[in-house]
C-alpha positions as MATLAB code, in Angstrom:
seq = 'XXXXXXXXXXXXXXXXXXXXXXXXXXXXXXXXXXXXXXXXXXXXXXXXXXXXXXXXXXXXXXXXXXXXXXXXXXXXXXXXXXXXXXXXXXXXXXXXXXXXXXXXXXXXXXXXXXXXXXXXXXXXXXXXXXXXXXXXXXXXXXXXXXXXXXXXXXXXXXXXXXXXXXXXXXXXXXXXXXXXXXXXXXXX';
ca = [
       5.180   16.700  -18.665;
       3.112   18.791  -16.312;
      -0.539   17.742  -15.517;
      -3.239   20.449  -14.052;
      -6.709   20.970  -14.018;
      -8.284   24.306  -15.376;
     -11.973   24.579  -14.712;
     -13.463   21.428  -16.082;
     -10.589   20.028  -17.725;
      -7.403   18.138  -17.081;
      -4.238   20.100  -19.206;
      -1.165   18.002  -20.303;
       1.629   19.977  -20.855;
       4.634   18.247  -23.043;
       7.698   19.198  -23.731;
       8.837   19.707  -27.051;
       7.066   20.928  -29.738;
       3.618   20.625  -30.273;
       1.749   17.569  -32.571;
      -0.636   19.142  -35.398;
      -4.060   19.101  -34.857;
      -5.427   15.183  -35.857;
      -2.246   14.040  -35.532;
      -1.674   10.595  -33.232;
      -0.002   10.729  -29.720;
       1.019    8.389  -27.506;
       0.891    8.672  -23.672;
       2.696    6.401  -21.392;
       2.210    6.107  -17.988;
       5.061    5.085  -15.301;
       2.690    1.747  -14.265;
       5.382    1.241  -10.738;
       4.649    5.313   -9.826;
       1.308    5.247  -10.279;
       0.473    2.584   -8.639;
       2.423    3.374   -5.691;
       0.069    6.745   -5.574;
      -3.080    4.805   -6.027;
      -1.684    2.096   -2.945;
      -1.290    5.476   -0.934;
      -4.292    7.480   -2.424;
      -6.310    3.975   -0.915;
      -4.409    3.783    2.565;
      -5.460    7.101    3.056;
      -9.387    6.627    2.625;
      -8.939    3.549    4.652;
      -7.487    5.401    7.452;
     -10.325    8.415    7.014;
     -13.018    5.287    6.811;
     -11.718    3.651   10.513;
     -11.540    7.270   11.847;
     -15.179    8.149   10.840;
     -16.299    4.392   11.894;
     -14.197    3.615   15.412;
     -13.243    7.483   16.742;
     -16.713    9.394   16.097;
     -15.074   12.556   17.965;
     -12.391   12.661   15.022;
     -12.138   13.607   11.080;
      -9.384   14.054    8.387;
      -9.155   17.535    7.221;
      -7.045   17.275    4.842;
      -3.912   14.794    3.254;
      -1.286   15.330    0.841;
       0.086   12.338   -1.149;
       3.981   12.611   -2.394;
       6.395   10.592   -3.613;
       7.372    8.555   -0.192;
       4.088    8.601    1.191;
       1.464   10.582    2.514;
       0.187   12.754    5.331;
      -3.090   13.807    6.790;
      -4.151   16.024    8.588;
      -6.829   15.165   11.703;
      -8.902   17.616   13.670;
      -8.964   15.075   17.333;
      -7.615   16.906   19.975;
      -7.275   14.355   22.403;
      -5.140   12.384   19.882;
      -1.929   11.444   21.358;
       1.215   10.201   19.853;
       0.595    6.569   21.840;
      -2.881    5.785   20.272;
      -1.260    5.427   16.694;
       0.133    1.701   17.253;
      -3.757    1.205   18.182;
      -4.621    3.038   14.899;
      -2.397    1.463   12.719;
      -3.443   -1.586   14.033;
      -7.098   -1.108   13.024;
      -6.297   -0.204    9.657;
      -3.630   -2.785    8.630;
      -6.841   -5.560    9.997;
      -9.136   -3.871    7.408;
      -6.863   -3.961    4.761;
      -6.666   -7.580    5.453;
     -10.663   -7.858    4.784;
      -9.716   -7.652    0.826;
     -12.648   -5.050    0.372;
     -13.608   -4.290   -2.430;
     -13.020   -0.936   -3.659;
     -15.625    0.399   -6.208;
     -15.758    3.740   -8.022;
     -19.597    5.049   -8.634;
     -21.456    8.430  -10.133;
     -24.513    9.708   -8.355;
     -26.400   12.738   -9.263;
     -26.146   15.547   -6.922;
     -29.689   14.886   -5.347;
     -28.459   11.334   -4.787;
     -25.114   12.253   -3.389;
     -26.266   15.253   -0.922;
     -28.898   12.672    0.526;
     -25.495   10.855    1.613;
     -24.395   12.110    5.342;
     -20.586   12.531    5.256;
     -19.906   12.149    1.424;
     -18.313   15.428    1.158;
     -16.784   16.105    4.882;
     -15.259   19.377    4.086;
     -16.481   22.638    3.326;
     -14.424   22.912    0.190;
     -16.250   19.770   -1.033;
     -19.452   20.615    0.496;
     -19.503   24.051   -1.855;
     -18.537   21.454   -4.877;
     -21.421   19.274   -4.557;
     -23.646   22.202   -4.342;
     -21.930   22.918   -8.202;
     -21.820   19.725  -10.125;
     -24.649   17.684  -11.431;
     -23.182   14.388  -11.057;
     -20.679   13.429   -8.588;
     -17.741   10.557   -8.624;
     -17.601    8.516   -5.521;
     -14.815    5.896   -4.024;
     -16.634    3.299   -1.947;
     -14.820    0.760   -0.266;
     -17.455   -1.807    0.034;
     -18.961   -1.910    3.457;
     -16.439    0.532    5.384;
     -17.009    3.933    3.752;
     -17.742    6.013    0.830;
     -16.564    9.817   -0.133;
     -16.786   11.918   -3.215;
     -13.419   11.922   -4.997;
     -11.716   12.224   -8.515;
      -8.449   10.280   -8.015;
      -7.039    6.640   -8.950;
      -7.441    3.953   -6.661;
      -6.341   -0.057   -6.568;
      -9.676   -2.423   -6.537;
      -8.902   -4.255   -3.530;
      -7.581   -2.866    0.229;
      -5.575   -5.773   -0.062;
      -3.276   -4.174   -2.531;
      -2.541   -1.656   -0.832;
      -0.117   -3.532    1.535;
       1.066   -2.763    5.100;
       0.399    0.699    6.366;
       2.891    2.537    8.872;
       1.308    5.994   10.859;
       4.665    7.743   11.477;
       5.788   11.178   12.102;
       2.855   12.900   14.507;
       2.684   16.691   14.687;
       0.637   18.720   16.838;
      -0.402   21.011   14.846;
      -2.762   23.129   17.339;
      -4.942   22.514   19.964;
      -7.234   20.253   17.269;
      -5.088   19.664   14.115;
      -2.809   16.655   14.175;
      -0.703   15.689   11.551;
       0.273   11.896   10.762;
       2.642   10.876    8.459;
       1.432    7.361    6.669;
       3.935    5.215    4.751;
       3.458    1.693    2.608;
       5.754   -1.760    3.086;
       7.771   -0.941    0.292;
       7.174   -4.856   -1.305;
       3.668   -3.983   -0.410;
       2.615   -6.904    1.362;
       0.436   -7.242    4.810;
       1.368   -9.042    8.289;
      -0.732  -12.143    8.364;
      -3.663  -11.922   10.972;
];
């Protein structure tokens, strides 16, 4: 099955041929792969939420969530390879908080009143668009406009590893993130 958005609505392609009109479906989703994305989809606003809170000079431009993990995209130029155990550090603590990780809809008067809700020009030109606009909070770190899945808790998401660093120009760095695979967190 293929899954794509066109305009204002989500498409799911099947295989096969094609139920009548009125006629009952069933859908079943693959619980263990999507909740591996929604672990990562997390780990990755919890990284962009200690960037934007601890390293003011720094901000993700952009990520990319697969199958084995995920990958962002930084504009810091001072960023060096060394700082990520210092990084990674930061963000495995916060997941330890257990914050709470809350999905909301605010108008888009509301949400353009909110400094750094949508951090990149692409999202910047959405807000201008829609009337109402879905935002992932996690409770007392950070908050962003976004339309994907998430786990409730940073708890769940489990220990976080920043591999893989690419210098990708004289700003752009590129981090590779991946999850504990038995998704569990070092004690503090």
């Amino acid at each position: 099955m293929e899954v794509k958005r066109e305009g204002n609505s989500i498409l799911h392609r099947v295989e096969g041929e094609v139920p009548q009109v009125g006629k009952t479906v069933i859908g079943r989703i693959d619980w263990e792969r999507r909740y591996k994305f929604m672990r990562l989809h997390s780990a990755v606003h919890l990284v962009d939420g200690i960037i934007m809170r601890d390293y003011k000079e720094a901000f993700l431009t952009g990520s990319n969530i697969g199958e084995e993990g995920a990958r962002f995209d930084l504009d810091w130029p001072d960023l060096r390879k060394e700082q990520l155990p210092e990084l990674e550090e930061r963000v495995n603590q916060e997941a330890l908080k257990g914050r709470e990780i809350r999905v909301k809809f605010l108008s888009r008067d509301e949400a353009s009143a909110l400094p750094g809700l949508a951090r990149t020009k692409p999202g910047q030109e959405l807000l201008s668009q829609l009337d109402w606009v879905r935002v992932v909070e996690i409770v007392g770190l950070d908050e962003q406009m976004d339309g994907g899945t998430h786990v409730a808790n940073t708890k769940e998401i489990g220990e976080i590893k920043l591999l893989g660093f690419e210098n990708k120009g004289r700003h752009n760095k590129r981090i590779e993130l991946r999850l504990n695979p038995r998704g569990k967190l070092r004690s503090a």
